[in-house]
Structures are given as C-alpha cells and as structure tokens.
Backbone as CSV, one residue per row, in Angstrom:
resi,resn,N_x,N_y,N_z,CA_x,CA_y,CA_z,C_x,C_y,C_z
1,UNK,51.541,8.929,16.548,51.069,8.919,15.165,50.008,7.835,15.014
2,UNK,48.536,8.090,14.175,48.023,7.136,14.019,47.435,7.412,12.756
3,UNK,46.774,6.249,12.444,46.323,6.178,10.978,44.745,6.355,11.296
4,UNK,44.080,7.592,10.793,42.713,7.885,10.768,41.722,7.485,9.346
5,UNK,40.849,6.444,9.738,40.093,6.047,8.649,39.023,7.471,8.623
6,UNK,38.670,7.561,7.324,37.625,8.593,6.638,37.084,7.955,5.543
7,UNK,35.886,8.030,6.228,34.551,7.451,4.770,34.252,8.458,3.838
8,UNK,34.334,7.608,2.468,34.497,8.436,1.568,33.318,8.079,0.512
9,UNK,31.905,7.932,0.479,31.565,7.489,-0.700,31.538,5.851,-0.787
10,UNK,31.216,5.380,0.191,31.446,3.441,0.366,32.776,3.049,0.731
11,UNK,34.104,4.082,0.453,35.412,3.346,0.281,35.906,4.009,1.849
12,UNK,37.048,3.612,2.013,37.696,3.969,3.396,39.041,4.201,2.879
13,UNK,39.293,5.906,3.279,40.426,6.396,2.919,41.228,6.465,3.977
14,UNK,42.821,5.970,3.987,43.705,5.736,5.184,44.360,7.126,4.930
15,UNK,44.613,7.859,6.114,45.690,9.215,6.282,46.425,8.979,7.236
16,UNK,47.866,8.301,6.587,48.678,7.758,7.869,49.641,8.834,8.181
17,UNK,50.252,8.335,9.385,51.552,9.644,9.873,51.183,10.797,9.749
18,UNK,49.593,10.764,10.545,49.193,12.606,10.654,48.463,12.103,11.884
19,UNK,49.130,13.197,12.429,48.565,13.324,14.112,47.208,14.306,13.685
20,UNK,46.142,13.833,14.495,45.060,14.843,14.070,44.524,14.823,15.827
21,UNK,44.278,16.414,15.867,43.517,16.683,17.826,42.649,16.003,17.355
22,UNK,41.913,15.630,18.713,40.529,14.627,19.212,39.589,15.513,18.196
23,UNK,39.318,17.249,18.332,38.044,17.706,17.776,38.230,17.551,16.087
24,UNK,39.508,16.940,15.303,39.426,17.234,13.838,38.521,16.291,13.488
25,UNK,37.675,15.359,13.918,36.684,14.125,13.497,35.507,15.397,12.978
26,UNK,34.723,16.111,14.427,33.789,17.244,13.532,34.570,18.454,13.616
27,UNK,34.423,19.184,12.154,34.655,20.444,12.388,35.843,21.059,11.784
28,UNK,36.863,19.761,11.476,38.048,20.542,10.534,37.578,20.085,9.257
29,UNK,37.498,21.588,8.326,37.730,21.725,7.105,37.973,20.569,6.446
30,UNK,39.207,19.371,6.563,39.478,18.374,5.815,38.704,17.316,5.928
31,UNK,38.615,17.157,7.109,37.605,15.925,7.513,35.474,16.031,6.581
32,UNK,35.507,17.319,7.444,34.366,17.346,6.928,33.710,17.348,5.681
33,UNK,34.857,17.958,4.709,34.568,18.214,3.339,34.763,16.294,2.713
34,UNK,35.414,15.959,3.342,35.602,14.060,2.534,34.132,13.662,3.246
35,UNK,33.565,13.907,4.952,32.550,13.243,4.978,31.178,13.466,4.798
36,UNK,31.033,14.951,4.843,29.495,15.800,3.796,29.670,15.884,2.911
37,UNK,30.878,16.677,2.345,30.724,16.904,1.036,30.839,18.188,0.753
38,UNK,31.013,19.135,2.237,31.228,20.564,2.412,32.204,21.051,3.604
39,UNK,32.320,21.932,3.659,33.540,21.826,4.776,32.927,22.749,6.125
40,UNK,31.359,22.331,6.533,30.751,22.464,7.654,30.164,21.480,7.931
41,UNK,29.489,21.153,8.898,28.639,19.410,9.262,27.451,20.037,9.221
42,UNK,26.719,19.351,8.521,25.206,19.747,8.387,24.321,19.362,9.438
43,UNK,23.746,20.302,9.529,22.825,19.469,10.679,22.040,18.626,11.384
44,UNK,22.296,17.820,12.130,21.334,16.762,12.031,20.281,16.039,11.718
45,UNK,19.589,15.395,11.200,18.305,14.721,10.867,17.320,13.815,11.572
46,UNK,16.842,14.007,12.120,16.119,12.449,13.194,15.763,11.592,11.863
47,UNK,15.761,10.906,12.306,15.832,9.604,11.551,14.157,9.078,11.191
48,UNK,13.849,8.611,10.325,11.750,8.679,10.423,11.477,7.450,10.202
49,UNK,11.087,6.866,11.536,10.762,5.676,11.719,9.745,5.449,11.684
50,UNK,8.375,6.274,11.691,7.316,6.230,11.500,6.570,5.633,10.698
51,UNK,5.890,4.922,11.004,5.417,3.747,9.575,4.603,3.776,8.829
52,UNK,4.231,3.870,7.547,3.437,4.463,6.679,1.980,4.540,7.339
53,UNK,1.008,5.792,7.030,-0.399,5.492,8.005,-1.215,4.644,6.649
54,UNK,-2.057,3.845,7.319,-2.189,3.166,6.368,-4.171,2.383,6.457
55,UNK,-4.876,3.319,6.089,-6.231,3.395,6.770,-6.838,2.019,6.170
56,UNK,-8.058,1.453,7.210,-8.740,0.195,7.036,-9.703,0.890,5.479
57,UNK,-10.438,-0.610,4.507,-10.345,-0.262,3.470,-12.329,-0.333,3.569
58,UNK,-12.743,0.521,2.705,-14.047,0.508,2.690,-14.486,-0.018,1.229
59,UNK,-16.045,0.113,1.483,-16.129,-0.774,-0.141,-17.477,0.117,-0.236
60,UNK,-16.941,0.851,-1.708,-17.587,1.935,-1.906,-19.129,1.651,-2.586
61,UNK,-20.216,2.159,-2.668,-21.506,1.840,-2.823,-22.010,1.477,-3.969
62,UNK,-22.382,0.080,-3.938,-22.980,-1.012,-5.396,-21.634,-1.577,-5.678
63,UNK,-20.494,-1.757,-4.438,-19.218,-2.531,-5.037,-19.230,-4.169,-4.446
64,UNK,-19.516,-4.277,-3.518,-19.909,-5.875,-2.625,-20.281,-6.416,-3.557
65,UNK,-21.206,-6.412,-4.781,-21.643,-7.242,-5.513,-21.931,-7.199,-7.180
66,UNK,-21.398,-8.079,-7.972,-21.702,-8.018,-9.360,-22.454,-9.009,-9.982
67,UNK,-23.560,-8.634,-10.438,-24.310,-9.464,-10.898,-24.580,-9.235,-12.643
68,UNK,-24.493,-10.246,-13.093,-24.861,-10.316,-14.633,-26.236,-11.246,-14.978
69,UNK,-26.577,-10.892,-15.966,-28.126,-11.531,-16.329,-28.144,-11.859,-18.055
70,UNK,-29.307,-12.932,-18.330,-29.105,-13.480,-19.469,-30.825,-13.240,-19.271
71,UNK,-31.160,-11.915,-19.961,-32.367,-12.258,-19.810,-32.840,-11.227,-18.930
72,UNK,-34.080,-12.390,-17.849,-34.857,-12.108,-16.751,-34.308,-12.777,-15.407
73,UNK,-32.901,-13.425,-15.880,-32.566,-14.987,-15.256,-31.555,-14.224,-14.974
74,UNK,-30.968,-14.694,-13.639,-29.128,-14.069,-13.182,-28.157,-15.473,-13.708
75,UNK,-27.513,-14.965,-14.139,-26.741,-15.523,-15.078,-25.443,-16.360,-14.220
76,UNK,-24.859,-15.303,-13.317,-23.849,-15.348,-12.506,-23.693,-14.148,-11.339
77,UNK,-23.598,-14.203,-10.158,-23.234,-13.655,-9.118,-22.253,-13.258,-8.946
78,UNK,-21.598,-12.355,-8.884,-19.902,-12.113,-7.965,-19.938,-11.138,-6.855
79,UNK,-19.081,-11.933,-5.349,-19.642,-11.225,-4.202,-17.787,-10.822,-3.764
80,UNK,-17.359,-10.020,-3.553,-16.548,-9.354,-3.068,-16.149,-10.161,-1.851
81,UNK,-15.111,-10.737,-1.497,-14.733,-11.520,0.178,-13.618,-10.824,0.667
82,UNK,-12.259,-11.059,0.716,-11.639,-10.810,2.027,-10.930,-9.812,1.355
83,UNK,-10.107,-8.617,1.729,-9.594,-7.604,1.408,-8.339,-7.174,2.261
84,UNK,-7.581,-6.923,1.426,-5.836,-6.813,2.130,-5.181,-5.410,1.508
85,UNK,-4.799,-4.982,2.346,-4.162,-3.457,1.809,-2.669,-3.399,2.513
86,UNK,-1.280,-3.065,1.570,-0.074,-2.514,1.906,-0.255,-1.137,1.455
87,UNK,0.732,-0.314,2.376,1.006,0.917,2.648,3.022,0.702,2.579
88,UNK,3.062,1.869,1.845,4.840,1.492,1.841,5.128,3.280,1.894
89,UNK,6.318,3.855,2.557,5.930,5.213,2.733,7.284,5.501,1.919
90,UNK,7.579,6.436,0.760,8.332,6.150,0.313,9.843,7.600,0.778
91,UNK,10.417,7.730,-0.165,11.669,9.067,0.710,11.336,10.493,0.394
92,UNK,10.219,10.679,-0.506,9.556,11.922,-0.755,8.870,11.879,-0.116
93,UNK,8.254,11.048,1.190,7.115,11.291,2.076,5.561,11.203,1.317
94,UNK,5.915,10.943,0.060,4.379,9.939,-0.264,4.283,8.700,0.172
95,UNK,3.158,7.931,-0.262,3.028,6.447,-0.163,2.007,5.921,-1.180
96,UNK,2.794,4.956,-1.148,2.524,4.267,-2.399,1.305,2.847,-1.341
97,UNK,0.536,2.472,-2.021,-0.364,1.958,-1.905,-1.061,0.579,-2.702
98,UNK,-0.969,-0.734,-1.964,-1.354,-2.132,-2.358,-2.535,-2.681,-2.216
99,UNK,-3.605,-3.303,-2.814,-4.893,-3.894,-2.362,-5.219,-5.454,-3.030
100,UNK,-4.944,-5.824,-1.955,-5.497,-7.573,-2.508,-7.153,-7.351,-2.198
101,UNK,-7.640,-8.160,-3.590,-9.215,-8.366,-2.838,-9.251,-9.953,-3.169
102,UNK,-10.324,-10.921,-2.730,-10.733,-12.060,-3.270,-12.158,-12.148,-3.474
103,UNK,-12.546,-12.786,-4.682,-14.277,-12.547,-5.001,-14.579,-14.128,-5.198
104,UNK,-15.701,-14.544,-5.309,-16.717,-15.846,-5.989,-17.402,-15.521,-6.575
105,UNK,-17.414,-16.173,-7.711,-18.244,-16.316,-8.669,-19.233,-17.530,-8.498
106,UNK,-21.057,-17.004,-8.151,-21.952,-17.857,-7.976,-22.480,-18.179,-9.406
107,UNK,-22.940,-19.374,-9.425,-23.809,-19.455,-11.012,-24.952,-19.426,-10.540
108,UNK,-25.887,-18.535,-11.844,-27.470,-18.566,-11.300,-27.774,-19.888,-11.956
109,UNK,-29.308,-19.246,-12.358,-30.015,-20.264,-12.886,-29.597,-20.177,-14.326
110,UNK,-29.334,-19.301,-14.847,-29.024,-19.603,-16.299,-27.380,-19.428,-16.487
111,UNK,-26.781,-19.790,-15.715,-25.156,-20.009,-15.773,-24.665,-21.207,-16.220
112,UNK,-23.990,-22.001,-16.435,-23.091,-22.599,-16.243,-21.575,-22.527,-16.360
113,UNK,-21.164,-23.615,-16.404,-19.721,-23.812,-15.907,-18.810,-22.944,-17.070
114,UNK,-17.595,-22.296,-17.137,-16.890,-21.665,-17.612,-15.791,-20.785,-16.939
115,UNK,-15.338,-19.845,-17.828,-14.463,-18.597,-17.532,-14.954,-17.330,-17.349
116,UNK,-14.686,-16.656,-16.434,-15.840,-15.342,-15.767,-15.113,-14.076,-15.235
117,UNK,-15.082,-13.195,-16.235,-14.015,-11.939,-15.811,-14.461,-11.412,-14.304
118,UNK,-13.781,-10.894,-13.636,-13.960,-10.627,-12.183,-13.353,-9.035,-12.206
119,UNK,-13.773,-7.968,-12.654,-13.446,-6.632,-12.307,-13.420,-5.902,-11.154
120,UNK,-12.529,-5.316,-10.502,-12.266,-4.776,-9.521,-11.497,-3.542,-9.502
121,UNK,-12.025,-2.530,-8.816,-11.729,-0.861,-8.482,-11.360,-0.496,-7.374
122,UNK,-9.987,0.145,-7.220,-9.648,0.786,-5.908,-9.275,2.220,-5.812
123,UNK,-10.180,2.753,-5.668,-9.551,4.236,-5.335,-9.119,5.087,-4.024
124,UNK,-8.484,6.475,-4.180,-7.644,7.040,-2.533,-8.533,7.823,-2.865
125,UNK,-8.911,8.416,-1.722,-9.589,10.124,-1.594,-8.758,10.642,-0.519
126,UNK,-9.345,11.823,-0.463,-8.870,12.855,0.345,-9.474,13.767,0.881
127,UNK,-10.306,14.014,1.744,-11.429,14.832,1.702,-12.461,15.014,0.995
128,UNK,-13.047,13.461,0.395,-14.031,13.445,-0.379,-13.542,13.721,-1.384
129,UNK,-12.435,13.995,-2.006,-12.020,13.885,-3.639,-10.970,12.980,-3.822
130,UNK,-11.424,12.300,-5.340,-10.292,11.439,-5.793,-8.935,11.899,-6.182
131,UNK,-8.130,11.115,-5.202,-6.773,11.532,-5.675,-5.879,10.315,-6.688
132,UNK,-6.523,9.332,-6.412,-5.854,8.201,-7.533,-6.718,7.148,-7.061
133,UNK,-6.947,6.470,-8.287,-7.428,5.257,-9.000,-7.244,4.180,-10.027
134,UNK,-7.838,3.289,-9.474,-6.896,2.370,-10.486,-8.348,1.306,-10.566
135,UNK,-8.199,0.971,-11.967,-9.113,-0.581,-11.970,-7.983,-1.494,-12.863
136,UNK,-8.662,-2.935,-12.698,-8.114,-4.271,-13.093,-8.876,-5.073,-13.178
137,UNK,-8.773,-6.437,-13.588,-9.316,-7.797,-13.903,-8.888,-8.939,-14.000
138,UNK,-9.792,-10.155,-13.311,-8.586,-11.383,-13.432,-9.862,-12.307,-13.898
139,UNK,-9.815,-13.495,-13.519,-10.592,-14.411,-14.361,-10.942,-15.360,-13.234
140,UNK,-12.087,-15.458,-12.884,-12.322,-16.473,-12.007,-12.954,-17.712,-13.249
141,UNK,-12.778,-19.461,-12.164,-12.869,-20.211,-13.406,-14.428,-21.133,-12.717
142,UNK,-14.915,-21.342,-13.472,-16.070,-22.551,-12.461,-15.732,-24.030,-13.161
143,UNK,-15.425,-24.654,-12.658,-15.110,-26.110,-13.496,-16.661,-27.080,-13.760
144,UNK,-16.664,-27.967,-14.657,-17.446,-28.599,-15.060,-17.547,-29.222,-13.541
145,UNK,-19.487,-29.270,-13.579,-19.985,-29.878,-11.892,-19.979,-29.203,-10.846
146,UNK,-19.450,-27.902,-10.686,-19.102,-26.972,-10.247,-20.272,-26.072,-10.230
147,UNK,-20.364,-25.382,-8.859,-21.575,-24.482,-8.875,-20.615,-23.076,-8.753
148,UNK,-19.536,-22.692,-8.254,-18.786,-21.530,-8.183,-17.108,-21.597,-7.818
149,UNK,-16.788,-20.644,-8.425,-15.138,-20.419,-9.122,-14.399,-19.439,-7.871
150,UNK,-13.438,-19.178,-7.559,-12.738,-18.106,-6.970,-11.842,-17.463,-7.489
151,UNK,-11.926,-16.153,-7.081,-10.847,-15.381,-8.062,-9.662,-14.282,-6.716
152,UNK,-8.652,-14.285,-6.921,-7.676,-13.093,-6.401,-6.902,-12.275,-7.525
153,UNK,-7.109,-11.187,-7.029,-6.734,-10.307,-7.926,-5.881,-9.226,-7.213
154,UNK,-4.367,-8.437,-7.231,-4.024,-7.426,-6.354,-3.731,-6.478,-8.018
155,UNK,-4.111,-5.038,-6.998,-3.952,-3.366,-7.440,-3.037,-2.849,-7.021
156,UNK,-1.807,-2.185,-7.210,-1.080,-1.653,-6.615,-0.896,-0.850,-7.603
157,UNK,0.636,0.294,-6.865,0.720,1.472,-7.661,0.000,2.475,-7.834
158,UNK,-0.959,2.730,-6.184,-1.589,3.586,-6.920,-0.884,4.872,-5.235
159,UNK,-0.990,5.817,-5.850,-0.103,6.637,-5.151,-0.520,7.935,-4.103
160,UNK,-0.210,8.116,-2.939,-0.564,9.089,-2.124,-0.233,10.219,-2.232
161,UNK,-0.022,11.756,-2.802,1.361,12.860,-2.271,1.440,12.860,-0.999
162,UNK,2.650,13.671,-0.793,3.199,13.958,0.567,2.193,14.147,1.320
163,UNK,1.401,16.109,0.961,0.632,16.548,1.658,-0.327,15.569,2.262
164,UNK,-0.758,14.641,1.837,-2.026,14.075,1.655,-2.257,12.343,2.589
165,UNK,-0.745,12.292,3.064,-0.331,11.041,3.165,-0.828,10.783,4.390
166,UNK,-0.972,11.428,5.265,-1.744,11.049,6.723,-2.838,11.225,6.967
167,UNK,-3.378,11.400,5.670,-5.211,11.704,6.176,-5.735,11.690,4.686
168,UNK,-6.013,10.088,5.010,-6.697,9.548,3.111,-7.769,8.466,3.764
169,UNK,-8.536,8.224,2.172,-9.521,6.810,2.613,-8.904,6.008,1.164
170,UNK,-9.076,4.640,1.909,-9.053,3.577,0.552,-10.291,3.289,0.554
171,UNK,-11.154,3.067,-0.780,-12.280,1.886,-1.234,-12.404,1.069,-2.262
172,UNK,-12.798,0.017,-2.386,-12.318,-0.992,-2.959,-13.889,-1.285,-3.323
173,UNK,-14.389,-1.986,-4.878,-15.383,-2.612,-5.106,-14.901,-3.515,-6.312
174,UNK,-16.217,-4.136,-6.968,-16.119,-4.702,-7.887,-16.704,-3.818,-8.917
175,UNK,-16.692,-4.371,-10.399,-16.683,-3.307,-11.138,-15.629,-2.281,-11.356
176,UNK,-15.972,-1.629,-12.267,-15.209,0.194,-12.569,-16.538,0.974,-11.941
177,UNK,-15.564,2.168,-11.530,-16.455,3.186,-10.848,-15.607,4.228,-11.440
178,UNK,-16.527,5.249,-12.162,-16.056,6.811,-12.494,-15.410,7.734,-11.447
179,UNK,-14.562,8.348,-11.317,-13.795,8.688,-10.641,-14.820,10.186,-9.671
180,UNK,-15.040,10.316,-10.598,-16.104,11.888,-10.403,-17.640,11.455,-9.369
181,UNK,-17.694,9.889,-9.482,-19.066,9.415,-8.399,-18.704,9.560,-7.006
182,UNK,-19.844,10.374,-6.763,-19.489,10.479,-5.248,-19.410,8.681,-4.074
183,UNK,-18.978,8.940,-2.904,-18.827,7.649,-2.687,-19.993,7.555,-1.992
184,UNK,-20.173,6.191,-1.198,-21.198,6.156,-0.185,-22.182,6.964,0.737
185,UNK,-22.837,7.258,0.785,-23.146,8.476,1.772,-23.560,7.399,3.088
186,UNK,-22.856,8.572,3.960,-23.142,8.028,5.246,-24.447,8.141,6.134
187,UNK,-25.701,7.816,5.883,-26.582,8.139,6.422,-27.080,7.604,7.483
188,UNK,-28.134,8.249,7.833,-28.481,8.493,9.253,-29.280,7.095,9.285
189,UNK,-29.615,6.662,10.543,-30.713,5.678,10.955,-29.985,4.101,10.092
190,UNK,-30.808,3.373,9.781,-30.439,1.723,9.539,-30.116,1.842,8.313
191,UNK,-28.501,1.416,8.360,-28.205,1.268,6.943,-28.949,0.323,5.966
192,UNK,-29.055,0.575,4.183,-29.766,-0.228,3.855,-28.439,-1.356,2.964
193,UNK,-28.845,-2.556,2.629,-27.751,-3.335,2.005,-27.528,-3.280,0.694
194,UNK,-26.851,-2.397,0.070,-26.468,-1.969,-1.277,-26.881,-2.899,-1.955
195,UNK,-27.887,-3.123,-3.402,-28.443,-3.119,-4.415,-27.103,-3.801,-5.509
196,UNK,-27.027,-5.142,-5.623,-26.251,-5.892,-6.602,-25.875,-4.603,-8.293
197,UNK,-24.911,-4.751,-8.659,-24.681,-4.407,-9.789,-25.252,-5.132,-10.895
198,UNK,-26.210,-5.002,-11.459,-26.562,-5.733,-13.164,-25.441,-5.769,-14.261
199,UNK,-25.492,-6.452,-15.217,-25.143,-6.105,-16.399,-25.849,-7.326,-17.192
200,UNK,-25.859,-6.737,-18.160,-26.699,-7.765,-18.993,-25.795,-8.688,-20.146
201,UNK,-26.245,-9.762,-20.255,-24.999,-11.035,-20.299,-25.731,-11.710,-21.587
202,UNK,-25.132,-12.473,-22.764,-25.734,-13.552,-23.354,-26.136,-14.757,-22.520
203,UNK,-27.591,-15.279,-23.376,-27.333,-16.495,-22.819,-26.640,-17.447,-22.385
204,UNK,-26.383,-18.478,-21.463,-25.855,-19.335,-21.363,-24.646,-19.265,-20.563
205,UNK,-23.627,-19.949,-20.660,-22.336,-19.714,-19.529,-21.319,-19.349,-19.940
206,UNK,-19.951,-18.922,-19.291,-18.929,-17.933,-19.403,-18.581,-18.972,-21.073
207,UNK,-16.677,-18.586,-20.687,-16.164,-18.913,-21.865,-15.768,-20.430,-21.550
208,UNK,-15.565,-21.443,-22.328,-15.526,-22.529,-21.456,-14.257,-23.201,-21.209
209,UNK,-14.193,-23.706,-19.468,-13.527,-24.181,-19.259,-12.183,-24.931,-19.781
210,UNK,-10.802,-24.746,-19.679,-10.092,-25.203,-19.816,-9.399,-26.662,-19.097
C-alpha cells in the first residue's frame, strides 16, 4: 500500500491505502482527469524557448536631427545619440516592444539657457507598412553658463501581432512623423546626410531654468 501524491491546481492531494499499477500515473481515467482536467493526457507541447526576434533600430528620414529657429538664427539644435530597444515575446506569440533613445540639446546663436521639449517617434512596420506607433516627450534642461542640456526619454508598449512577429523593422527619430510617410528610401550610390528638421521658435531661450 502506498500513498500517491496528485497535483491538483497548486495543492497536493494524498490517496492513501490504494494500491495503484505502475501505468495508473498516465492513462487512468482518475488520475488524469485531477491532472488535465480530462480523462485523456493531452498531448504534448515543446516548450518555446525561443527568444523574442528583436531587429537593430533605424532612424527614419529627417529624424537624427531637430532644429528650431528664432528668426534667420537657429535657436537650438537637437541631435538624436544612443538608442536601446527591448523585445519581450509575449504567450499569444506577439511582442511587445521597448525603445530608449538619448538626445542633446545644442544652443545656437540665438538660444539661451532654459527648458527644451525633446520629441521623439518610434514606429514597427512590416513590409513597408505601419503596424504601430507611438510618439512622446521629455524635457531636456540647459543650465545657466551652459552651452547644452541632455535628455532620455523611453517608448514602450508599442505592439507586434503574432503573424508579424518575426519579420518587422523598428525606427526611431525625433519629432512626430505621420504614420502614412513613407520611410527612408534606400537609394542607390552615396548616401546623402538627412537635412535637420526646422521649426520656427520665438525669440530668445527655452522656458527658464529651474
């Protein structure tokens, strides 16, 4: 006689003073129905260890750089720097998707010292179409005496489907970008160095320093 433990749902159910043959573990009716949940064993599963795919991040065209102007004069610079992307694969076989970027804020000639919104855009494609996007903003600061500020900012939440999950692009810029703009084109012969973003700014410098 022995006492056979059966998992039940987290708990461990004791069935003492029942002789059970070696094969009642798979395959008898009682057993199986306390440990599937049906009174056949379902069939196996490999287990998916596979780790989310998780592609290097591009920076889609007029995003490297934001420039604002007071005037005829650049006001302030912002240049796009180091870029970090998580991939997390989730139990529906999408993935969910993270992007750190870090930017500087240069002062021109008609800048000074202050508070300086820092906008940033990350979108997924999929064969050349957008499948999700996301923009945000953080605040880079320039302190009094100070010629330039740094800013980090992370995007997340933005989401892969299943189908779609092993064969995507990330790109990342500064600014908002319309979802419907096509991205970069890849052209032939010497690339040229994407053309700063404008926007046109009041005189004088951000909001001021705290």
């Amino acid at each position: 006689m022995v006492e056979k433990p059966i998992r039940f749902i987290g708990a461990v159910l004791i069935v003492g003073s029942v002789t059970l043959p070696a094969a009642a573990e798979e395959g008898n009716v009682f057993t199986n129905l306390f440990k599937y949940g049906g009174t056949t064993v379902p069939p196996s599963q490999p287990a998916d260890n596979e780790p989310a795919y998780c592609p290097s991040v591009d920076v889609f065209e007029g995003g490297s750089n934001l420039r604002t102007m007071a005037g005829a004069n650049v006001r302030t610079q912002t240049t796009l720097g180091r870029v970090a992307r998580e991939c997390t694969k989730r139990a529906d076989g999408s993935v969910t998707v993270k992007v750190g970027v870090e930017a500087r804020v240069l002062l021109g000639p008609s800048g000074s010292p202050g508070r300086f919104e820092v906008p940033a855009t990350v979108i997924i494609k999929h064969d050349e179409k957008v499948v999700a996007t996301k923009s945000d903003r953080t605040t880079a600061v320039v302190e009094p005496g100070e010629a330039q500020g740094f800013a980090q900012l992370i995007i997340d939440d933005l989401v892969v489907p299943p189908g779609m999950a092993g064969d995507y692009e990330i790109e990342v810029g500064l600014g908002g970008r319309s979802a419907g703009k096509p991205a970069k084109a890849k052209a032939k012969g010497k690339p040229r160095r994407p053309k700063p973003t404008e926007a046109a700014a009041p005189d004088g410098g951000g909001e001021p320093a705290q």
